[in-house]
N, C-alpha and C positions, 0 to 999 in steps of 0.2 A: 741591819743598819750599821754594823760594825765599822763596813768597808768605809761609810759615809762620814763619820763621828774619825776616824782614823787620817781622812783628807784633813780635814777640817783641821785637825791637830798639825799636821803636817804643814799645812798653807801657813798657821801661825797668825804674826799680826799684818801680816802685806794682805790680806784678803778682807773684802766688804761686799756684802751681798745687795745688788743690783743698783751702785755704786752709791749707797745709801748709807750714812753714818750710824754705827748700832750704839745704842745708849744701854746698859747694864743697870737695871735695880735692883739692890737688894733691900727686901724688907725684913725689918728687924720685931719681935714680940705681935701684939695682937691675935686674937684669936683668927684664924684661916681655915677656908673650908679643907677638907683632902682632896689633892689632884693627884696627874698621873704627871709624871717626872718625865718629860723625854725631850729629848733634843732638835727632831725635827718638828714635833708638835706644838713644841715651844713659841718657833720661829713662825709659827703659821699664823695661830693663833693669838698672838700678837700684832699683827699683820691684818686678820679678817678684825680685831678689835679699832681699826684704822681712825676715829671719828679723835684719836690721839694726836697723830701729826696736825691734821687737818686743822682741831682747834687751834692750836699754836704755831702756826702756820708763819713764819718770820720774813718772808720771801717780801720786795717791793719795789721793783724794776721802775724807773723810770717810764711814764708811756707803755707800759702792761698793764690791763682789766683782765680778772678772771674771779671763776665766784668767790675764789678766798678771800679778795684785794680788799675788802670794808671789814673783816675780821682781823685782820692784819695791828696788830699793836706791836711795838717797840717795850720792852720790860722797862719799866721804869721803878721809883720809890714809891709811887703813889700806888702803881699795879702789880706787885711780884706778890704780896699776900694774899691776893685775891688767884692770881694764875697758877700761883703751886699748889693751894689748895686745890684750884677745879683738877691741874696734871694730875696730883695725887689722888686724886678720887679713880681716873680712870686709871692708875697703875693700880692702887690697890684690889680693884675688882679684879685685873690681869692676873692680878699675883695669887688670888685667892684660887686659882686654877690647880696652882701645882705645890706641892707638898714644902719644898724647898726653897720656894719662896723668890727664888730668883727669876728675873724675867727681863727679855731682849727686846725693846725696841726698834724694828727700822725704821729708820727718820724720815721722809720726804715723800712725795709723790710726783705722780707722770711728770716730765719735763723737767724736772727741778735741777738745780747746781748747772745750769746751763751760764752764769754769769759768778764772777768773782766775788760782787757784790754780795749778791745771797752767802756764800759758804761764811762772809764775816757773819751777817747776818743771822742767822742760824745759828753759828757756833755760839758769839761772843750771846747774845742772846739766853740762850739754851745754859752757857756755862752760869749766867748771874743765876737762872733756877735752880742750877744745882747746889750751888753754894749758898742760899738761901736754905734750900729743903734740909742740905749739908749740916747748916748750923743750927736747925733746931730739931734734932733728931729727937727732942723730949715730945716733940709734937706730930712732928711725921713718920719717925718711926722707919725708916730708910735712908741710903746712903744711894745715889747717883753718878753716873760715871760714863763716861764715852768709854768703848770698850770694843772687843775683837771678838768673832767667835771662839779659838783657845783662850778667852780670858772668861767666858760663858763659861764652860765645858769647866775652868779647871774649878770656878765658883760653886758648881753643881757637887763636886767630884768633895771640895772640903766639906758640904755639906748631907751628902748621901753617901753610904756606902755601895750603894749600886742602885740604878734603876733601870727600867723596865726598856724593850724595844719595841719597836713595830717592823712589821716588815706589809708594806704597799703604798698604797697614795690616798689622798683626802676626797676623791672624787667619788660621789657627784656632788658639786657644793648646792649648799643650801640657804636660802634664808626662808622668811613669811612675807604675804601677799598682810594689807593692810586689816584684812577680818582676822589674820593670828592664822592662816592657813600655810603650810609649805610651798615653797616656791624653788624648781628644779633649774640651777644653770646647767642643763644639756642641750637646751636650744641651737648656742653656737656653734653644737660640734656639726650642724648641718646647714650654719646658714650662710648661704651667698657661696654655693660650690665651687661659679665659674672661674671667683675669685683663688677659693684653693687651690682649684686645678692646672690654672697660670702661672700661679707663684711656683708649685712643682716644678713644670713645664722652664718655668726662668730661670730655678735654681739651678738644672739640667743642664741649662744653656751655659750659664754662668760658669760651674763647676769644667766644662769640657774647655770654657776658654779660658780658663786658669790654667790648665796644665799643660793645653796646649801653646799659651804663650811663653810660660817658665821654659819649657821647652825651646822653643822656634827662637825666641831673645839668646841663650844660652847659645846655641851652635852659630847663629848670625855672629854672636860676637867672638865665638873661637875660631869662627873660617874669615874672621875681618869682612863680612858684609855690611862695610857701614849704610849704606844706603837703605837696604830692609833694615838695619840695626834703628835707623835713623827714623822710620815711619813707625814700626814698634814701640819705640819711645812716646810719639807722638800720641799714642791710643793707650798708651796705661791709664791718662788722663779719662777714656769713657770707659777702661777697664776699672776705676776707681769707682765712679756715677755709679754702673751697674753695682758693685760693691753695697754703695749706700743707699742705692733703690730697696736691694734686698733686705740689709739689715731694716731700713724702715717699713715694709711689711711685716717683717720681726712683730713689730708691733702688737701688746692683746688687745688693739679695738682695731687691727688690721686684717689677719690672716683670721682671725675670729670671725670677721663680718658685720663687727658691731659698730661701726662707724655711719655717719648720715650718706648719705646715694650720693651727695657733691663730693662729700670728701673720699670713698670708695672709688668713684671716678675720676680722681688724682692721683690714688693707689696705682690704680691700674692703668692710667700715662705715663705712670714712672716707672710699673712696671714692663711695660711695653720698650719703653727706651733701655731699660736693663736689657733686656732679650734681642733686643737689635743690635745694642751694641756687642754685646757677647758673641752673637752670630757673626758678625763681622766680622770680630778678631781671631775666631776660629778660622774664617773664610784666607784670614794673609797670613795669618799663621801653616797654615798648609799648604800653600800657597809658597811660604817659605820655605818649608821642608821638604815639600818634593820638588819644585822647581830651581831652589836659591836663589829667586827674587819674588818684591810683592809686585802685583799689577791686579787692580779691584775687579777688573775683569773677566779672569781666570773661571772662579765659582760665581755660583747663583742659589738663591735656596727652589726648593720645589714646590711651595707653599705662598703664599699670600694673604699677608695680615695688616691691613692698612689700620684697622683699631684695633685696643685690646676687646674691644665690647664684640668683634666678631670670631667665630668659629674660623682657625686657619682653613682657608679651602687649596686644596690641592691645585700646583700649575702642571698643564700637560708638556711633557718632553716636545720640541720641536718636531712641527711635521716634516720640514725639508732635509732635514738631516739624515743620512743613513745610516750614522752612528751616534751616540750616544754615551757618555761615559758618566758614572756617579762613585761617588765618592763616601765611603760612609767611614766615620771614624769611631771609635768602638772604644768609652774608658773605662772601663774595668780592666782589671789586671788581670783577669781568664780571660780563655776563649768561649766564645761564645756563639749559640747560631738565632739570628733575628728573621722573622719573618718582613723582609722589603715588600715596599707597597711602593709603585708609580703609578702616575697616569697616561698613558700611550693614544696617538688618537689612530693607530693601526693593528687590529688582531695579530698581525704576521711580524714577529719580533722572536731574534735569540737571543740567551744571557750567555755570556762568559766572566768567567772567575779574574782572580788575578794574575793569578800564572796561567791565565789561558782555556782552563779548562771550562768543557758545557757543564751548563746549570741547567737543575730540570725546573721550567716556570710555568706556571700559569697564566691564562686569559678569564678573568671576570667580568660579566658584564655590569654596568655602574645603572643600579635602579632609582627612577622616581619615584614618590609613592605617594605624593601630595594629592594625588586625583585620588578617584573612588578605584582604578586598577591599577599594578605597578605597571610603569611602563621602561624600558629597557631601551638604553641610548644607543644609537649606531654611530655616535661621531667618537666617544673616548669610550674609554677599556683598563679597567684598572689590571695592572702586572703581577704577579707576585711571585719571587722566588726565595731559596731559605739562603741567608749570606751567614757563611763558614767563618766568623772573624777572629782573628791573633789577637791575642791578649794586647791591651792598649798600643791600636795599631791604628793607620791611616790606610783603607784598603780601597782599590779600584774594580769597579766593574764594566764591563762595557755591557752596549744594549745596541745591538744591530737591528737595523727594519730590511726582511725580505719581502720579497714580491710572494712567494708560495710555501706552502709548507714542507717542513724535510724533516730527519729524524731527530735535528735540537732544535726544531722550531719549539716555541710556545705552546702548550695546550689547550685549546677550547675546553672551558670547565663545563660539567654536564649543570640542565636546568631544570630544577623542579619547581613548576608556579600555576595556582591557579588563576585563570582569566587575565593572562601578562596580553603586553601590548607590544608590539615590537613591531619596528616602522620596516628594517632589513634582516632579512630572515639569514643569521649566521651561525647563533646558538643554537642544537637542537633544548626545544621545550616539553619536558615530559608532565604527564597527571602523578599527581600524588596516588598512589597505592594504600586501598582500606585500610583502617588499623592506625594505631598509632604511630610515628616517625620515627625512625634512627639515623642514626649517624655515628658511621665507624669506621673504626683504624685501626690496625694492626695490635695496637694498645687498649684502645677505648671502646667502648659504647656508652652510645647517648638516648635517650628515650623521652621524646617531646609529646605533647598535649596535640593530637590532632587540628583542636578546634582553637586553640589558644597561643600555640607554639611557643609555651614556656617547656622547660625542662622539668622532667618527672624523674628521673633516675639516671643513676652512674653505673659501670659494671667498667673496671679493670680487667681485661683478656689475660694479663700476666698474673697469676697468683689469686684469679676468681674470687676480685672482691668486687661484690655488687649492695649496695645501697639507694633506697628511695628518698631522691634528692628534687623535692615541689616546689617548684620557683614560682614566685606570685606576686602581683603588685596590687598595689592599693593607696585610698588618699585618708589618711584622719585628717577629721575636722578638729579644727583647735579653737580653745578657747578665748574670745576676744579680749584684748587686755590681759590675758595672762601667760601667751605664748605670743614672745617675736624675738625681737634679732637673742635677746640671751637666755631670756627660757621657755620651756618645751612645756605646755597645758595641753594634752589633748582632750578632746570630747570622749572618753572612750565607751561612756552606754550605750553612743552611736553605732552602725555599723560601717566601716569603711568603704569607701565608694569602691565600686569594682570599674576595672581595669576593659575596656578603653570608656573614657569619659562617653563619646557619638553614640550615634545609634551605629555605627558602621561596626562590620564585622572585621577581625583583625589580616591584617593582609601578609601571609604570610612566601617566604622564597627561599628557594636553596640552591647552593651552588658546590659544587662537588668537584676533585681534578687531584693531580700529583701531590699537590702542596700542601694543601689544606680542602676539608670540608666546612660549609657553614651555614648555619639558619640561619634568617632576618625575618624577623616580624615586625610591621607598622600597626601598632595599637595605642590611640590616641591617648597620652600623649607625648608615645613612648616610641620609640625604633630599640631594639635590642637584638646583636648579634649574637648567637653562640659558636665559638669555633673549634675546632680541633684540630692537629698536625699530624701528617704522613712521614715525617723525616725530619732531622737535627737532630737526633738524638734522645733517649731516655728522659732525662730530666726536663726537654722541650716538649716531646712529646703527650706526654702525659698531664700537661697540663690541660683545663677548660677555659677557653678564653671566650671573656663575657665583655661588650660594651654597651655601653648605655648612651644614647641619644635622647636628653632631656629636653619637652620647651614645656613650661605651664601655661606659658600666655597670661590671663587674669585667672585664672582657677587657683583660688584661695584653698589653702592646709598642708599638710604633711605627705609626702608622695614616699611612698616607704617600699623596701625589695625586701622580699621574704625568701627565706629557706626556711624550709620543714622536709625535718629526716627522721630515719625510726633510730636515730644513735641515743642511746639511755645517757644522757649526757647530765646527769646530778649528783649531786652532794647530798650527802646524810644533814638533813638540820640538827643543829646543836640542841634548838629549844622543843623540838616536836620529833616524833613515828616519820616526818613526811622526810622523803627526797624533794630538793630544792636544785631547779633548772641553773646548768652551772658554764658557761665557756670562758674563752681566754684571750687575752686584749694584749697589744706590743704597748708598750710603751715611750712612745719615740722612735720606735723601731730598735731601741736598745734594750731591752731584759723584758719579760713576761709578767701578766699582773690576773689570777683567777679572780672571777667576777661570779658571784654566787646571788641568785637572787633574791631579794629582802623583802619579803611579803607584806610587810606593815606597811609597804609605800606603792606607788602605782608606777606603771612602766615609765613613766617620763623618769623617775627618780635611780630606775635599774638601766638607763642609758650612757655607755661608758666613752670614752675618746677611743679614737684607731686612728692611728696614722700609719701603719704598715700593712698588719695582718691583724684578723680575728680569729679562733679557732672553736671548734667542738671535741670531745675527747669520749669515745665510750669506751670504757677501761675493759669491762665483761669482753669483749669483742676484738677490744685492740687496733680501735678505728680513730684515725683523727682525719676529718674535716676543716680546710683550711679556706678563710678567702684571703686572697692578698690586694690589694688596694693601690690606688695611684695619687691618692688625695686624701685629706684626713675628712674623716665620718663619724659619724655616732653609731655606735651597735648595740643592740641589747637580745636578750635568749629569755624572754618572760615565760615562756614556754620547753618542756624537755625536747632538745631534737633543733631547736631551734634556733636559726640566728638572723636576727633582724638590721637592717640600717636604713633610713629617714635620709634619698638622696636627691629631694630639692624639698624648698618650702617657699611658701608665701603668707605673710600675715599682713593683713591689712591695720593694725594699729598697734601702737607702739605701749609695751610692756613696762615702763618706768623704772628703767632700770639704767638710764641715763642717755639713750641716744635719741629718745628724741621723735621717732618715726616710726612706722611701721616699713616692712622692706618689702618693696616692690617693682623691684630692679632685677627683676629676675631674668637669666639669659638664657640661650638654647647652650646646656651642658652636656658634652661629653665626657664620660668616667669608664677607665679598664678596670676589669678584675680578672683574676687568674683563680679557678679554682681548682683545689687538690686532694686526693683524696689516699691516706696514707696506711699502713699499717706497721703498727710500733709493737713492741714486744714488751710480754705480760712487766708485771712491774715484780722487783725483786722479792722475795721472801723476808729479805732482810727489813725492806721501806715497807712493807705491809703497813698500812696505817698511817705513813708519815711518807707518803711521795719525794722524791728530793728533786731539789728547785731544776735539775739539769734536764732532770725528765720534762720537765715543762716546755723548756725551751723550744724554737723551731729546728728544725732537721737542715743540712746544709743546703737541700736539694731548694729548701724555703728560703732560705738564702739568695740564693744565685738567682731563683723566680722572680723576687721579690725586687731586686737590685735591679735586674731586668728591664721590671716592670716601669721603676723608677728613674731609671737612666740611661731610655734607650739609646742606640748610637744616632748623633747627628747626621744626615745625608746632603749633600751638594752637587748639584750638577754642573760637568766640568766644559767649557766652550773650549770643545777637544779640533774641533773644527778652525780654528783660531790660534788655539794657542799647543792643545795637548797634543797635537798631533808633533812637536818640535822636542817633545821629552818623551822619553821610554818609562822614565821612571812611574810613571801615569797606569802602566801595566802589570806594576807587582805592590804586595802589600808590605808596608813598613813599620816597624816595632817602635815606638819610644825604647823600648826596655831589651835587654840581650835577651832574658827569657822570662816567661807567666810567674806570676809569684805563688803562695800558697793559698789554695781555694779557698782557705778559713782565716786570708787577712784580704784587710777592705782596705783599697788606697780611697783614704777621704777628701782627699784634696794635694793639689803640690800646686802652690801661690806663691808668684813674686813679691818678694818686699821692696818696701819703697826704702829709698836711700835716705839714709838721716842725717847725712856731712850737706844735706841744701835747706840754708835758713832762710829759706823765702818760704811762709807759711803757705803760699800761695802756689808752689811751685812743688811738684811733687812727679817723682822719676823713679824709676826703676832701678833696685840695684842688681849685683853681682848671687845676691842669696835669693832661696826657693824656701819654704814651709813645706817641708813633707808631713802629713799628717795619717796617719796609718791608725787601721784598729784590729786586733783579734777576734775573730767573731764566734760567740758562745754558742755553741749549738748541741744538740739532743741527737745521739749517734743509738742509729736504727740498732745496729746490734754491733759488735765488736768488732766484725770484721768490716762491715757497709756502715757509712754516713751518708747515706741519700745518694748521691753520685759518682758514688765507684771508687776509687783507691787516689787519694788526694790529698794534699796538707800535711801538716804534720802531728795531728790529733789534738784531741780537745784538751788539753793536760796544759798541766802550769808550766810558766818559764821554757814556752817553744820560741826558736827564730822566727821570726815575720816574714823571711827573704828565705831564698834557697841562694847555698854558697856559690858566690859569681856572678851574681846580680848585681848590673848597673844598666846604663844608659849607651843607645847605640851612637855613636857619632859626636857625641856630648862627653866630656872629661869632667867629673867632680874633684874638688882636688881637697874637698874635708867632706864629711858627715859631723855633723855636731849633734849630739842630743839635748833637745831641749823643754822648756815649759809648755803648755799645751800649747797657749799662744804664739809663743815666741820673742814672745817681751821681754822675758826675766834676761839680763845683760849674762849671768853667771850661766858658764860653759859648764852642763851637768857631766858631759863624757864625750871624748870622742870618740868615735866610730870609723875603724878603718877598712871595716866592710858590712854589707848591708845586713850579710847575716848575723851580725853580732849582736844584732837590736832585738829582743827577747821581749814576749810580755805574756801576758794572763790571759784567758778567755775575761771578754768584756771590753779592755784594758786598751787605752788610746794611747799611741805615742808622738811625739814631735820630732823630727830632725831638719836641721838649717843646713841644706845643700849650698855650700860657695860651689860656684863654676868658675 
């Protein structure tokens, strides 16, 4: 916690956490129990003490009701005796935590300081308590003060000569159920997915038309394109909306799920108009680039989303056309290969590249499976080929429709299915073969459940590592009233329903070709692909791509995905003989957190957040087991070998814990995962005993999956018929950037700022500056010579360049680099930058620069 305690110092007194005024007490004599001295536990635990603000609550708007508004008093003479007592009753218990005696309050709650009024209110308020409690310190025993975190810190420091640190997080928080029993918030990390899964999905959107409009604004206004300069302007306005869409899913009773189904279904209208608008602006932003003018009819997306409440469904490519062109734009700063998905309503279809070249694709056919057989469409055909893309680049492909087949024609994928249905006999359809299933590549083998068509096992071809990998699903019943939108009761004496709910048996299909291999099973109330890749590359290759197609309909409980593996995956327990089932959780997707599990509690309570990756680790072996994620989850390993995650739920009544409802809004969810299966090298002689945090980390190769996974490339298709036919540019791929940065820095974002010389509060433009926001990515290097994907970056060590020398922008002149605060708020110029590579940082380590153009 050094690094953290070290910010903190350094922010000084310009910083206030979660824009909340922190109050400082110190109490003076009295007997105290002993606590533990620490600086983030401090803040927390102050914080879960909450019934603090709340009582004293000073807020009183005009025409605002809320439950505070009849607790609400103004301090007066008649009432400040009576109030500092009650404040001081609950600071002193605070205090009696920690040894030192000092302790932080944060002031306010949800929504609060949103009007002028309150901050007098509050303050002037809050100050007569202090100066009351102030002047009779014979009585209260404490001194008050509005204060800063450096003013905590330096309080602690005159009074201790050192204490203690932590290193993880507070999770899984807890309170008690009304009998005095424990109560697990892990509920939320799994409730209302569709919702997660959108927000991803939005942020995605949002993220690619940020950089690409700091871009397309920038060259419009140095090649003097007023007229696209001019419409550009015009959309910062729903590039701003999208903005505050997102930040208000930010929200913890938003992106959590813990909100009522009316106001969840406002989330997600707002959500929806963030994503439109985004898409859009990506649409004349590219539009702009490669053409040099906007016209909204250029691009189209390939999808169809009239609500957020629906699954995008796929639009097929024109039938009359005999060409086709798409567009896919790719933001990561590597290259990278994507497996593209269309839909064709013709088998006989070529791809070409951007320079021209064949692409080898495939023909799949698109199954039904809602009857008791699947049956197999003869009007559309989904396409797929692997797209080669330039690090943050706008790339074109074309897609010819012939009349017959030739040697770059498309490939008929082979078919394995029993009892299919198929109206035009195109595909051949084979019998499955006795025995269990595989499916393999050059790379991989797979080994599926005959009767179940889940996966049973992994074997890597390169370097013969095979592991028993038993994929399973199942429903817990949960407890009524003690599991809903925020915490997790299961039934667990019960046994878990098995997998498929009907009497029907699972329906299982495979489809096979150049591109990819892949199973599908329909098991009620489940679809799940598993896929694997023939070509892109090592790192593509080798992955397992898993999706999940969710509906519960009314089926009430916990719908959970299993892995069980034979990985020895424990911890020595500190208090017993036993090994204790142990994996590893992202956090944020920024640093690693071991999750060891704690027997004295039940698996609701060993359920941790994931918003990236999970992992397993058997050290004897030198195996790690990886999933990577596209939505945040709950995962838990109550078992050795094991890794669990809860991906829908339904609870029919509401847990009291403030919303209200029980959640039964449930949608048909889709969710990716990538799985990986790695081999790390033994651990040093020297760490014997004391692992070091680096080895923890994920591998680059987890990296780049993962980033992937989360940000795929946008695709558009172009009315080439129309318009593209009149530009060539439409035929090659174009770079934002002269060349790929380093594989182990992440461009986070590059965001126009709004101009601040216009005082019409109402009125908000675009200026001349971008936000570049860059990170170093920490990562766990296979052996000295390999990090996951081959010879790249500039290794994990302190104080590397972000940039390679000679890195800027193609067509686009910057004419400063500023480095600056994360934000880029703080007015004060930290350095300038007069080239990219001069901007240095840490593994972890986030930087800011303010691109003028």
């Amino acid at each position: 916690m050094g690094w953290l305690y070290r910010e903190f110092i350094m922010l000084g007194k310009s910083i206030l956490l979660s824009n909340r005024p922190v109050i400082l007490i110190g109490c003076k004599g009295g007997i105290l129990q002993k606590g533990i001295a620490f600086s983030v536990t401090m803040l927390l635990s102050i914080y879960i003490l909450s019934n603090i603000p709340v009582v004293h609550t000073h807020r009183s708007i005009i025409g605002e009701y809320s439950e505070n508004s009849h607790i609400m008093q103004p301090i007066t003479k008649g009432n400040i005796k009576e109030k500092a007592e009650l404040l001081m009753e609950q600071y002193w218990k605070a205090a009696s935590l920690f040894k030192h005696n000092v302790i932080m309050v944060s002031l306010g709650d949800d929504f609060r300081y949103s009007h002028q009024t309150e901050w007098n209110q509050q303050y002037y308020n809050y100050l007569a308590l202090f100066n009351y409690i102030n002047s009779n310190k014979e009585i209260f025993r404490a001194e008050l003060s509005f204060g800063t975190i450096s003013e905590y810190f330096k309080s602690i420091r005159s009074r201790s000569e050192s204490f203690p640190t932590f290193s993880g997080d507070f999770f899984v928080y807890s309170d008690i159920f009304s009998e005095g029993r424990p109560a697990y918030w892990s509920g939320y990390f799994g409730t209302r997915p569709y919702w997660k899964k959108f927000y991803r999905e939005t942020e995605n959107a949002l993220r690619s038309a940020e950089i690409l409009y700091s871009f397309a604004t920038a060259l419009a206004r140095q090649k003097t394109q007023l007229n696209t300069l001019q419409i550009m302007n015009q959309e910062y306005a729903n590039l701003e909306v999208a903005r505050q869409w997102m930040g208000l899913f930010a929200h913890h009773d938003a992106v959590t799920g813990t909100s009522k189904a009316r106001t969840m279904d406002d989330y997600g209208m707002k959500l929806l108009d963030a994503k439109q608008n985004s898409m859009k602006i990506q649409m004349l932003a590219i539009s702009s680039i490669l053409f040099g003018q906007i016209e909204d009819s250029h691009l189209s997306l390939d999808y169809d989303q009239s609500t957020f409440a629906n699954v995008p469904k796929k639009v097929p490519l024109r039938p009359n056309s005999n060409e086709e062109r798409i567009i896919l734009f790719n933001s990561l700063g590597w290259r990278r290969s994507h497996l593209t998905k269309v839909v064709v309503k013709t088998p006989y279809v070529q791809v070409t590249g951007p320079s021209g070249e064949n692409i080898v694709a495939q023909i799949n056919p698109i199954m039904d499976f809602r009857g008791s057989t699947p049956v197999i469409s003869s009007a559309i055909f989904e396409l797929l080929f692997i797209a080669n893309l330039a690090p943050l680049s706008i790339s074109t492909f074309t897609i010819k429709m012939v009349t017959e087949r030739g040697e770059n024609t498309a490939v008929l994928s082979s078919i394995y299915c029993k009892n299919c249905t198929a109206p035009r006999v195109l595909f051949e359809v084979n019998s499955f073969q006795p025995g269990n299933i595989q499916l393999t590549s050059d790379r991989m083998q797979l080994l599926f459940d005959r009767d179940t068509g889940f996966l049973l096992g992994i074997k890597k071809l390169q370097g013969s590592i095979s592991i028993n990998a038993k994929l399973s699903f199942g429903l817990y019943a949960s407890v009524d009233f003690k599991s809903g939108a925020y915490l997790l009761k299961l039934d667990t004496p019960s046994e878990p329903q098995s997998i498929p709910f009907s009497s029907s048996f699972p329906k299982i299909f495979i489809v096979s070709g150049p591109v990819s291999s892949e199973l599908s099973v329909s098991s009620d109330p489940l679809l799940i692909s598993t896929q694997i890749m023939h070509s892109g590359g090592e790192t593509f290759e080798e992955g397992i791509y898993i999706q999940s197609k969710v509906n519960l309909g009314l089926q009430k409980g916990e719908l959970f995905m299993r892995f069980d593996t034979e990985l020895n995956s424990t911890t020595a327990s500190l208090n017993s003989d036993n090994s204790l089932p142990t994996f590893y959780t992202d956090q944020n997707g920024f640093t690693v957190e071991k999750r060891t599990k704690i027997e004295a509690i039940n698996i609701e309570g060993n359920y941790y957040p994931v918003n990236t990756l999970a992992y397993l680790q058997d050290e004897d072996r030198g195996l790690r087991f990886s999933i990577l994620v596209d939505r945040a989850h709950g995962f838990s390993s109550f078992e050795k070998g094991r890794l669990e995650t809860i991906i829908e739920r339904r609870t029919l009544y509401d847990d009291a814990r403030g919303m209200g409802e029980g959640v039964t809004d449930n949608r048909e969810t889709i969710s990716n995962y990538i799985i990986i299966v790695e081999k790390i090298r033994e651990i040093r002689p020297e760490n014997e005993g004391k692992r070091m945090y680096e080895e923890l980390l994920p591998t680059l190769k987890i990296h780049h999956l993962s980033q992937s996974l989360n940000y795929p490339p946008s695709l558009f298709i172009l009315d080439y018929e129309n318009y593209g036919k009149k530009s060539q540019s439409t035929t090659r791929s174009f770079s934002l950037l002269s060349q790929e940065i380093p594989c182990d820095t992440h461009l986070i974002n590059l965001r126009t700022m709004t101009e601040e010389r216009i005082y019409d509060i109402d009125i908000n433009l675009p200026s001349t500056k971008a936000l570049m926001i860059i990170q170093k990515l920490a990562y766990y290097c296979l052996s000295n010579e390999d990090n996951g994907i081959g010879n790249c970056g500039n290794g994990n060590t302190m104080n590397q360049s972000l940039f390679y020398v000679g890195t800027g922008f193609n067509l686009v002149t910057v004419k400063e680099f500023i480095e600056t605060s994360l934000t880029g708020i703080d007015n004060r110029t930290f350095r300038i930058v007069k080239d990219l590579s001069q901007l240095q940082g840490d593994p972890f380590e986030i930087k800011s620069l303010i691109l003028k153009f």
